[in-house]
MIDREN-172068 format. One record per residue (C-alpha): residue in one letter; z, y, x. Coordinates in Angstrom, 2 decimals. Layout:
<recs>
- a|Z|Y|X
...
</recs>
This chain:
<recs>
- x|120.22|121.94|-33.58
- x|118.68|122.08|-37.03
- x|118.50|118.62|-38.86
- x|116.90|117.54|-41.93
- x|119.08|114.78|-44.20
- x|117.69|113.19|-47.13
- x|118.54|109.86|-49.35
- x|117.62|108.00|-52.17
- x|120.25|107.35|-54.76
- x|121.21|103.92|-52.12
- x|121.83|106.13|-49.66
- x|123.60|108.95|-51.05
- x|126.92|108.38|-50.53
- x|127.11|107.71|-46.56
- x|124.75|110.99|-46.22
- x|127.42|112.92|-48.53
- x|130.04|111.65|-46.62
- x|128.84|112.73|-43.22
- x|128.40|116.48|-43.64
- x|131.60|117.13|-42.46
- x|130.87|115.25|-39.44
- x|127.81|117.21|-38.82
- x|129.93|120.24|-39.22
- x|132.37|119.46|-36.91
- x|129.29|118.91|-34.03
- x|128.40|122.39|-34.80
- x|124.92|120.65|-36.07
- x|123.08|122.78|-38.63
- x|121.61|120.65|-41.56
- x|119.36|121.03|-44.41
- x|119.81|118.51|-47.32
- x|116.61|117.72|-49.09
- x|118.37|115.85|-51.58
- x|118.66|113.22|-53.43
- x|121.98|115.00|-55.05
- x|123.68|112.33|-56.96
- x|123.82|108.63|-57.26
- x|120.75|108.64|-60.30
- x|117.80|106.47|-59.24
- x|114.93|108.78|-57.44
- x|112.27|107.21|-54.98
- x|112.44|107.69|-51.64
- x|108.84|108.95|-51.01
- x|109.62|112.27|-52.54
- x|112.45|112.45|-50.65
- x|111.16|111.27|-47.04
- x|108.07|114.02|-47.55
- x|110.56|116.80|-47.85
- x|112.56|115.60|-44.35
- x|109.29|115.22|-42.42
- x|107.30|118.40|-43.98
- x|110.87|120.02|-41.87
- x|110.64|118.17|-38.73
- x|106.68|118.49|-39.05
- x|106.50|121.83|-39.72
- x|108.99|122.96|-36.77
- x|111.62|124.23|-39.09
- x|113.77|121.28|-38.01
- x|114.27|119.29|-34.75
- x|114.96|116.13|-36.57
- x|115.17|114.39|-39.39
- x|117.42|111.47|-40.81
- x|116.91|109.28|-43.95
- x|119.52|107.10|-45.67
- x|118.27|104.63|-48.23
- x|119.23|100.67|-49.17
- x|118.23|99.08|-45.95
- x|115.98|102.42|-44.27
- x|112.99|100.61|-44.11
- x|111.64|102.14|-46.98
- x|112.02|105.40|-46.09
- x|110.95|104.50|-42.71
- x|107.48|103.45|-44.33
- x|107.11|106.87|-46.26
- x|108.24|108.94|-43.47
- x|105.36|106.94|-41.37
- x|102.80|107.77|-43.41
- x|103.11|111.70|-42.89
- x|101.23|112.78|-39.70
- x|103.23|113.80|-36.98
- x|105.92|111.89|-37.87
- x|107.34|109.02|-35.66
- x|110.13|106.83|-37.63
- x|112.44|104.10|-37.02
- x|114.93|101.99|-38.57
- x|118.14|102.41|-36.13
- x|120.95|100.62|-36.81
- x|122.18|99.96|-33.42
- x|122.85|102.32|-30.81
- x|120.77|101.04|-28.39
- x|117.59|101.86|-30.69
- x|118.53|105.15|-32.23
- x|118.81|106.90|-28.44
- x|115.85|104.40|-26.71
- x|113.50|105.07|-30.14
- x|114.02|108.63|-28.76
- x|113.28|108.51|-25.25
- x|110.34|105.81|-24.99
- x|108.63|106.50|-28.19
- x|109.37|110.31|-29.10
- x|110.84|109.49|-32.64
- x|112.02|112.37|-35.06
- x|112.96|110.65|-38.05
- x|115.90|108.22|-37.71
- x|116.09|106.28|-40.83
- x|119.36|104.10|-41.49
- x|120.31|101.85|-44.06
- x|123.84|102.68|-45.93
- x|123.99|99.19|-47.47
- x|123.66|98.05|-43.73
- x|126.02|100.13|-41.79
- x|128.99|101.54|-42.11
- x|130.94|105.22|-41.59
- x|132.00|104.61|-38.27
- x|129.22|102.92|-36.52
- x|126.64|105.91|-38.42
- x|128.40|108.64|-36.60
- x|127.15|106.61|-33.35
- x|123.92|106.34|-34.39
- x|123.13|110.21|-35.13
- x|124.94|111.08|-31.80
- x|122.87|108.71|-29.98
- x|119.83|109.75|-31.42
- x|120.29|113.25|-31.88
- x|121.00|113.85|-27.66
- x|118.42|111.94|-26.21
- x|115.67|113.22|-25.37
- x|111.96|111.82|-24.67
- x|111.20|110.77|-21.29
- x|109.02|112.66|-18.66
- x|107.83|109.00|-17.40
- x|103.90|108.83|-17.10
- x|103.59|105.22|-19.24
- x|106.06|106.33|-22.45
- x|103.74|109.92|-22.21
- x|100.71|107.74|-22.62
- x|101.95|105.32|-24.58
- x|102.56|108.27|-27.68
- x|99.57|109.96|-27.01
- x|97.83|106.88|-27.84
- x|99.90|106.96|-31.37
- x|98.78|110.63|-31.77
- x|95.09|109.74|-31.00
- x|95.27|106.70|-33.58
- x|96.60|108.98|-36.41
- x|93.50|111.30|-35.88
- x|91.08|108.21|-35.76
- x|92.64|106.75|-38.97
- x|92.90|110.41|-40.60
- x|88.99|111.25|-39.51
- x|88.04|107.50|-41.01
- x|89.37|108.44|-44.17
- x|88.11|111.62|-44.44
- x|84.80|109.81|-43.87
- x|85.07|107.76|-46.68
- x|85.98|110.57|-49.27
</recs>
């Protein structure tokens, strides 16, 4: 599986130090960066990851910043893109399966090595379920990005 990584300057470190992990699951990754520990903001960051996972190029995608809200909130404004803050396992595999998420964003200053190892596995083998109510449930997310994307379009 191909997987998209990116940080902000918070999140650098815990993203460096997991590419040997992702190595050792055999999990091919593409690292949009950031590439050092100097301040960048996570918007230009999060757009890279998603225009991946949006573009088919990458299954998923996984952002590390402070707490991962904020790169949750960037990665949410890109159509296509489902995000969510994980930092339990229960969320980063049932994000997945009920809501179709493919951008897992975590927060380094929140979690540690061991537990973020967890997380990706969790979230990087389930899959989203066949069950009729989860189906609609995203479609209706789909439809609402068109309806907000059309407004706006409107307006211009």
């Amino acid at each position: 599986m191909k997987i998209a990584l990116g940080s902000d300057h918070c999140g650098y470190e815990l993203k460096v130090s997991l590419l040997p992990y992702f190595e050792r699951m055999g999990y091919e990754v593409s690292d949009f960066g950031c590439h050092s520990t100097e301040p960048v903001d996570f918007p230009d960051i999060a757009q890279q990851v998603c225009d991946g996972v949006r573009k088919g190029s990458h299954k998923r995608g996984i952002m590390f910043c402070g707490t991962g809200v904020g790169a949750a909130i960037a990665a949410n404004k890109i159509p296509g893109i489902r995000a969510a803050v994980c930092h339990d396992v229960h969320s980063a595999h049932q994000c997945v399966e009920h809501d179709d998420v493919n951008i897992m964003c975590i927060g380094a200053k929140i979690v540690g090595p061991w537990l973020v190892e967890d997380l990706i596995q969790a979230f990087i083998s389930a899959t989203f379920s066949s069950e009729k109510p989860f189906r609609r449930r995203v479609k209706k997310l789909h439809e609402m990005e068109i309806q907000y994307a059309m407004e706006l379009m409107n307006k211009g």
